[in-house]
Biopython code that builds the backbone (N, CA, C, O; Angstrom):
import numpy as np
from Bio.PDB.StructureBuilder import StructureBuilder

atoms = [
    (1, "UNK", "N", (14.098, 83.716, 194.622)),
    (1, "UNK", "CA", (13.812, 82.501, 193.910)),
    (1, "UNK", "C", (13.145, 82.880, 192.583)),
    (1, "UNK", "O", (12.315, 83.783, 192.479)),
    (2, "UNK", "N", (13.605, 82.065, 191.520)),
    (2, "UNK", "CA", (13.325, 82.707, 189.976)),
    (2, "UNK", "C", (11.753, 81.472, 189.967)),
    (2, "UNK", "O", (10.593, 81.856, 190.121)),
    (3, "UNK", "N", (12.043, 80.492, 189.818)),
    (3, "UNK", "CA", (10.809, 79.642, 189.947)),
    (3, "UNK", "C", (11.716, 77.692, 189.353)),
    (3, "UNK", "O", (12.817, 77.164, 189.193)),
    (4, "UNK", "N", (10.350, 77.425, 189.270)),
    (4, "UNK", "CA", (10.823, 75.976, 189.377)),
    (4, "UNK", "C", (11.911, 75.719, 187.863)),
    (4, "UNK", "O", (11.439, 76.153, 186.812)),
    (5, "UNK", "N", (13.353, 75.011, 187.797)),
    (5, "UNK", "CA", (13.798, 74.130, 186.477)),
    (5, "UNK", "C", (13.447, 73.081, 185.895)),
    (5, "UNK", "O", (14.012, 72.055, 186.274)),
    (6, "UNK", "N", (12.786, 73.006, 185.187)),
    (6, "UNK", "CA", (12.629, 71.620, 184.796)),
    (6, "UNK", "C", (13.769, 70.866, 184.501)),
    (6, "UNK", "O", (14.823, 71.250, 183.995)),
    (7, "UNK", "N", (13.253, 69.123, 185.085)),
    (7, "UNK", "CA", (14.878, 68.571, 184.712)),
    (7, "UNK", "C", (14.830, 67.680, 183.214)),
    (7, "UNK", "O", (13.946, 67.530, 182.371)),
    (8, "UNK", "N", (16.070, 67.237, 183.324)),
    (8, "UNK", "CA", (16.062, 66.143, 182.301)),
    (8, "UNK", "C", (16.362, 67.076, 181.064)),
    (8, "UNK", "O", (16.423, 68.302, 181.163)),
    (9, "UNK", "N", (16.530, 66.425, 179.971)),
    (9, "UNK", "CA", (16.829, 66.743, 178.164)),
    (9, "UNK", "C", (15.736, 67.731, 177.658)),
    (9, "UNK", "O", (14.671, 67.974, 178.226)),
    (10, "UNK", "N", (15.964, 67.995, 177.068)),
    (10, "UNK", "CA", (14.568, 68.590, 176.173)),
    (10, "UNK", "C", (14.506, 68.017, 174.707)),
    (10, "UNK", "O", (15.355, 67.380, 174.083)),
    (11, "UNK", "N", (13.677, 68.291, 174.469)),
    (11, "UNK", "CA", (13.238, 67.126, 173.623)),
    (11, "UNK", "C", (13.845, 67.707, 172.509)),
    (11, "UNK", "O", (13.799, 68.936, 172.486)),
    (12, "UNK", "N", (14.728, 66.814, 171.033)),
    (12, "UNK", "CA", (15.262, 67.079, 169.877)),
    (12, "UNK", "C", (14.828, 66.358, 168.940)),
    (12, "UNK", "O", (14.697, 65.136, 169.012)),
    (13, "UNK", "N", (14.534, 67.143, 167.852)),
    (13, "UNK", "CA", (13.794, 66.731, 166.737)),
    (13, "UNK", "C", (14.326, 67.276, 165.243)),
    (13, "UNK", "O", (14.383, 68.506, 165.246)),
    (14, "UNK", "N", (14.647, 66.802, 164.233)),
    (14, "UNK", "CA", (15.596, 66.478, 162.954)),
    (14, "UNK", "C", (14.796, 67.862, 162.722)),
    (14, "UNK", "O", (15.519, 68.771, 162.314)),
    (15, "UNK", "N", (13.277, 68.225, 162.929)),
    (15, "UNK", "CA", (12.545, 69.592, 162.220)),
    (15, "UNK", "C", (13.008, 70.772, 162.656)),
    (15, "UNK", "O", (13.045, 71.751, 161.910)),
    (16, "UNK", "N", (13.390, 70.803, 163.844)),
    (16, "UNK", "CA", (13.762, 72.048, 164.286)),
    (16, "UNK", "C", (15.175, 72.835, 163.330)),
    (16, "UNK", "O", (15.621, 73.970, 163.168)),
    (17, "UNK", "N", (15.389, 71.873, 163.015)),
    (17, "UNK", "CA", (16.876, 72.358, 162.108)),
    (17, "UNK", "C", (16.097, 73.270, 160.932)),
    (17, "UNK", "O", (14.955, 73.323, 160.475)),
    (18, "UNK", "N", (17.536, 74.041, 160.680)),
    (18, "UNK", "CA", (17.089, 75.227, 159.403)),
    (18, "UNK", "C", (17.386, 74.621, 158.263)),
    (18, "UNK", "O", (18.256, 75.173, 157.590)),
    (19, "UNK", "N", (16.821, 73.446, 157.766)),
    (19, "UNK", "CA", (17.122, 72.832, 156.437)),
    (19, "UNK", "C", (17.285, 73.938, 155.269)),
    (19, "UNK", "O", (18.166, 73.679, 154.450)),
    (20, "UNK", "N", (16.815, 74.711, 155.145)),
    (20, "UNK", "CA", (16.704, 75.887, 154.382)),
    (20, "UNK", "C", (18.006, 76.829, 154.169)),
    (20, "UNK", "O", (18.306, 77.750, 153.408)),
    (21, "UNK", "N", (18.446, 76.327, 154.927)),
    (21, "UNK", "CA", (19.567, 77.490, 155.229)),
    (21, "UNK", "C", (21.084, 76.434, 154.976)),
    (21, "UNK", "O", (22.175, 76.989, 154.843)),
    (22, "UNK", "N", (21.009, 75.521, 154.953)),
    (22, "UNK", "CA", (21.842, 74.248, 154.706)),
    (22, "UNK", "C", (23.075, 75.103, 153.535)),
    (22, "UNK", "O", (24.167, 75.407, 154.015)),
    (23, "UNK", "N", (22.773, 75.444, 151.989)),
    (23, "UNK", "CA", (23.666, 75.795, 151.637)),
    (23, "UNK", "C", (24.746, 77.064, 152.358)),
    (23, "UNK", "O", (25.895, 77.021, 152.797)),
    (24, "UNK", "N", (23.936, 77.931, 152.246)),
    (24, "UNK", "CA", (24.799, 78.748, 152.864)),
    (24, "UNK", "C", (25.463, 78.901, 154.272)),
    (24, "UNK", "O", (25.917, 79.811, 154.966)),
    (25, "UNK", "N", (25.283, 77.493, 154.343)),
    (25, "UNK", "CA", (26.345, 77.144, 156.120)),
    (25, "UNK", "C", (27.134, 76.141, 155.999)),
    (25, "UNK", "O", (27.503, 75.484, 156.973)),
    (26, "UNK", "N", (27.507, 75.887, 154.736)),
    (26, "UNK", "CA", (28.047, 74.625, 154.078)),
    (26, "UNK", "C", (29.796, 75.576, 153.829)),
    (26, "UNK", "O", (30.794, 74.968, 154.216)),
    (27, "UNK", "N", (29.944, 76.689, 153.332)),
    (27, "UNK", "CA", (31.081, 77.431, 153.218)),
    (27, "UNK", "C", (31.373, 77.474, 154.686)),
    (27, "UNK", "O", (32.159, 76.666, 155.183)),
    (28, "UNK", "N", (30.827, 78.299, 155.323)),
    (28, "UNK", "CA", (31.182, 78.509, 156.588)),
    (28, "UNK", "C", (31.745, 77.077, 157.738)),
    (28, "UNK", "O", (32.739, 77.077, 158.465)),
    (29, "UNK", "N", (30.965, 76.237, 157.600)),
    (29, "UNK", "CA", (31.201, 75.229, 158.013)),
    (29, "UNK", "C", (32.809, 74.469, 157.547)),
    (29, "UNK", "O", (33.626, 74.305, 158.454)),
    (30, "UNK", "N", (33.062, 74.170, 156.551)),
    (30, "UNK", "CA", (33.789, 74.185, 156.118)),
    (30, "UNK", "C", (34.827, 74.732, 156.540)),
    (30, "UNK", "O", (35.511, 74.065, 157.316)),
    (31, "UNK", "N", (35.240, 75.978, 156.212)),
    (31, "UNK", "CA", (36.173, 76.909, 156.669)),
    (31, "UNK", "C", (36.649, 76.892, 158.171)),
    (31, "UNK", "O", (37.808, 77.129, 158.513)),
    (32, "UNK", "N", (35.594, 76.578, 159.045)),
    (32, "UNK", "CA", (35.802, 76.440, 160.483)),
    (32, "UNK", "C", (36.613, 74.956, 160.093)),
    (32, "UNK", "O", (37.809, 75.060, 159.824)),
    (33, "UNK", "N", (36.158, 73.957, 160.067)),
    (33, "UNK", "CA", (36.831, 72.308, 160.170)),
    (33, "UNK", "C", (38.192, 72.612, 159.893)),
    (33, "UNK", "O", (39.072, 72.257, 160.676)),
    (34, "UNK", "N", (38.530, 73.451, 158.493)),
    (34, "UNK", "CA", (39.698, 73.407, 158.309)),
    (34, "UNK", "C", (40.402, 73.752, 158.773)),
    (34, "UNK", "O", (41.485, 73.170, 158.844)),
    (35, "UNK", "N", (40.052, 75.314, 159.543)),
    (35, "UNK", "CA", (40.922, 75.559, 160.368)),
    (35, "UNK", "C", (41.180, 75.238, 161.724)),
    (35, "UNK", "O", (42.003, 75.643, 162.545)),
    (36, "UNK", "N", (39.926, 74.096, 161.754)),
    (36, "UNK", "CA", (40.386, 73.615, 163.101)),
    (36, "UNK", "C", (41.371, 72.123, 162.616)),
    (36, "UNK", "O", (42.058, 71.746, 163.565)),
    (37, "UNK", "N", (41.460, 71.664, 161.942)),
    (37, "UNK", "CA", (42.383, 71.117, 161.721)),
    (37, "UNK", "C", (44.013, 71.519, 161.206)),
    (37, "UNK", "O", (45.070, 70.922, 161.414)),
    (38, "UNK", "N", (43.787, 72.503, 160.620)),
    (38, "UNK", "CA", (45.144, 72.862, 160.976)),
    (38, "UNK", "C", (45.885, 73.523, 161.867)),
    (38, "UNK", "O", (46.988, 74.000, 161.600)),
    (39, "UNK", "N", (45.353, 73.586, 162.916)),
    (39, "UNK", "CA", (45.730, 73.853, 164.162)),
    (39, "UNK", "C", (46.283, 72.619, 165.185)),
    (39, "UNK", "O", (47.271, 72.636, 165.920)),
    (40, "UNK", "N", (45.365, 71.626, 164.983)),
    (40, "UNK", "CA", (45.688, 70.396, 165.724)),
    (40, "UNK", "C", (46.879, 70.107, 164.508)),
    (40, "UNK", "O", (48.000, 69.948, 164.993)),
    (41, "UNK", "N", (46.841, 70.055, 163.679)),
    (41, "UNK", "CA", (48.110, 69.572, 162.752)),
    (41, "UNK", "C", (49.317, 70.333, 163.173)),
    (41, "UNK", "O", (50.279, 69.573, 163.284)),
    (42, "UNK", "N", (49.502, 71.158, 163.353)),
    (42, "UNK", "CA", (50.615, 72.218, 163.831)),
    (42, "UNK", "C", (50.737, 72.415, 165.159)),
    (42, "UNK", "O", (51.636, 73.083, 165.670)),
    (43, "UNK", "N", (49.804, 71.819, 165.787)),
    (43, "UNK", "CA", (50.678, 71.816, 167.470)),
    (43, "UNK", "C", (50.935, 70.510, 167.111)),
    (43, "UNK", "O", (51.993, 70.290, 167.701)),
    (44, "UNK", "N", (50.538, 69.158, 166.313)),
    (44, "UNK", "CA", (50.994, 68.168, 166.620)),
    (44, "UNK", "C", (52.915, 67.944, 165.851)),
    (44, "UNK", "O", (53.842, 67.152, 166.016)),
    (45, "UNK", "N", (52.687, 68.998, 165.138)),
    (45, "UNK", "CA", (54.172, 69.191, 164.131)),
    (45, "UNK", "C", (54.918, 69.990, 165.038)),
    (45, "UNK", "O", (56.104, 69.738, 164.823)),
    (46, "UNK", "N", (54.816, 70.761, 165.870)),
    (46, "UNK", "CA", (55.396, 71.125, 167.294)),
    (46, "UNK", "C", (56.228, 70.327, 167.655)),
    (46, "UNK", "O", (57.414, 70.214, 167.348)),
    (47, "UNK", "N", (55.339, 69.535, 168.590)),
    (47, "UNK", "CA", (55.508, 68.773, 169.266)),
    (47, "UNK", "C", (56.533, 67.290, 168.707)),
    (47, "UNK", "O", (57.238, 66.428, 169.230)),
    (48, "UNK", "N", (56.218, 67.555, 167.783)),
    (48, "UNK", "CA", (56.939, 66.065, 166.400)),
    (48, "UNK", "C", (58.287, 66.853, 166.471)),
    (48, "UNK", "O", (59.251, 66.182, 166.839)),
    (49, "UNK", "N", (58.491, 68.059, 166.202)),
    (49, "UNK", "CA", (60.178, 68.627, 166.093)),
    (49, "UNK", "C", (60.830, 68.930, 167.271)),
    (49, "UNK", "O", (62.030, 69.202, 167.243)),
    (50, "UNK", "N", (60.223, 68.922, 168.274)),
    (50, "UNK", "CA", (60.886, 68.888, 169.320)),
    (50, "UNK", "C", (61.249, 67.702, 169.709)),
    (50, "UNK", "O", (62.435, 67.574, 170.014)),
    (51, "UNK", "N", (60.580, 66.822, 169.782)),
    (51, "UNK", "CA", (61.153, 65.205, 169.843)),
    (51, "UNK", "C", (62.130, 64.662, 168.624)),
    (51, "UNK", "O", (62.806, 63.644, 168.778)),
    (52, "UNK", "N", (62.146, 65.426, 167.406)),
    (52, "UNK", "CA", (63.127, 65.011, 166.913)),
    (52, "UNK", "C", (61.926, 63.368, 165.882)),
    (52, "UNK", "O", (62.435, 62.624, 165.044)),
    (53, "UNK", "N", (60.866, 63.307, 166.201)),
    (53, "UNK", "CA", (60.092, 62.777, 165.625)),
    (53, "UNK", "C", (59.292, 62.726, 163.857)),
    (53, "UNK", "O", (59.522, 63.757, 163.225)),
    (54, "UNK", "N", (58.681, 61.967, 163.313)),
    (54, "UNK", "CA", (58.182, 62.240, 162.452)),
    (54, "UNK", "C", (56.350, 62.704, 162.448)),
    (54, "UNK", "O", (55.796, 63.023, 161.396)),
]
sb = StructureBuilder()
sb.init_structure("model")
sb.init_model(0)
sb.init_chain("A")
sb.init_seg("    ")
for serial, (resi, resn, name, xyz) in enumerate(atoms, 1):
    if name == "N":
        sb.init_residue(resn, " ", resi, " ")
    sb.init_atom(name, np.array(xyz, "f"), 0.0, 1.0, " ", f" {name:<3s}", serial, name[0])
structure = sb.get_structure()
Protein backbone atom coordinates (compact mmCIF):
# COMPACT_ATOMS: atom_id res chain seq x y z
CA UNK A 1 0.00 0.00 0.00
CA UNK A 2 1.53 3.43 -1.30
CA UNK A 3 -0.80 5.57 1.09
CA UNK A 4 -4.03 7.41 0.99
CA UNK A 5 -5.42 9.37 -2.86
CA UNK A 6 -6.99 12.17 -2.44
CA UNK A 7 -10.24 12.49 -4.35
CA UNK A 8 -11.97 14.95 -6.36
CA UNK A 9 -10.27 17.91 -8.89
CA UNK A 10 -7.48 19.79 -7.82
CA UNK A 11 -7.77 23.00 -7.68
CA UNK A 12 -7.04 25.38 -11.13
CA UNK A 13 -6.08 28.73 -11.17
CA UNK A 14 -5.48 31.30 -14.44
CA UNK A 15 -1.75 31.96 -12.16
CA UNK A 16 -0.37 28.83 -12.46
CA UNK A 17 -0.02 29.33 -16.23
CA UNK A 18 3.45 30.46 -17.73
CA UNK A 19 2.16 33.83 -18.95
CA UNK A 20 5.72 34.60 -19.62
CA UNK A 21 6.37 32.17 -21.89
CA UNK A 22 3.07 32.92 -24.01
CA UNK A 23 5.10 34.21 -27.07
CA UNK A 24 7.23 31.64 -27.68
CA UNK A 25 4.41 28.89 -27.57
CA UNK A 26 2.37 30.87 -29.88
CA UNK A 27 4.64 29.37 -33.10
CA UNK A 28 4.55 26.09 -31.77
CA UNK A 29 1.06 26.10 -31.01
CA UNK A 30 0.17 27.06 -34.12
CA UNK A 31 2.04 24.66 -36.14
CA UNK A 32 0.48 21.76 -34.11
CA UNK A 33 -3.46 23.15 -34.99
CA UNK A 34 -2.43 23.19 -38.43
CA UNK A 35 -1.33 20.18 -38.72
CA UNK A 36 -3.88 18.81 -36.95
CA UNK A 37 -6.17 20.11 -39.24
CA UNK A 38 -4.87 19.01 -42.12
CA UNK A 39 -5.07 15.73 -41.30
CA UNK A 40 -8.76 15.71 -40.42
CA UNK A 41 -9.07 17.57 -43.86
CA UNK A 42 -7.46 14.70 -45.75
CA UNK A 43 -8.99 11.76 -44.20
CA UNK A 44 -12.17 13.70 -44.69
CA UNK A 45 -11.08 14.17 -48.68
CA UNK A 46 -10.52 10.31 -48.48
CA UNK A 47 -13.35 9.48 -47.60
CA UNK A 48 -15.25 12.33 -50.02
CA UNK A 49 -13.42 10.37 -53.18
CA UNK A 50 -14.34 7.28 -52.42
CA UNK A 51 -17.97 8.10 -52.26
CA UNK A 52 -17.63 9.86 -55.30
CA UNK A 53 -18.69 12.97 -53.04
CA UNK A 54 -17.80 16.59 -52.70
Amino acid sequence: MVGDIPGGFLPFTLDELPWGRLPELLLPGAVIALIGFTEAASIARRFASEERRR
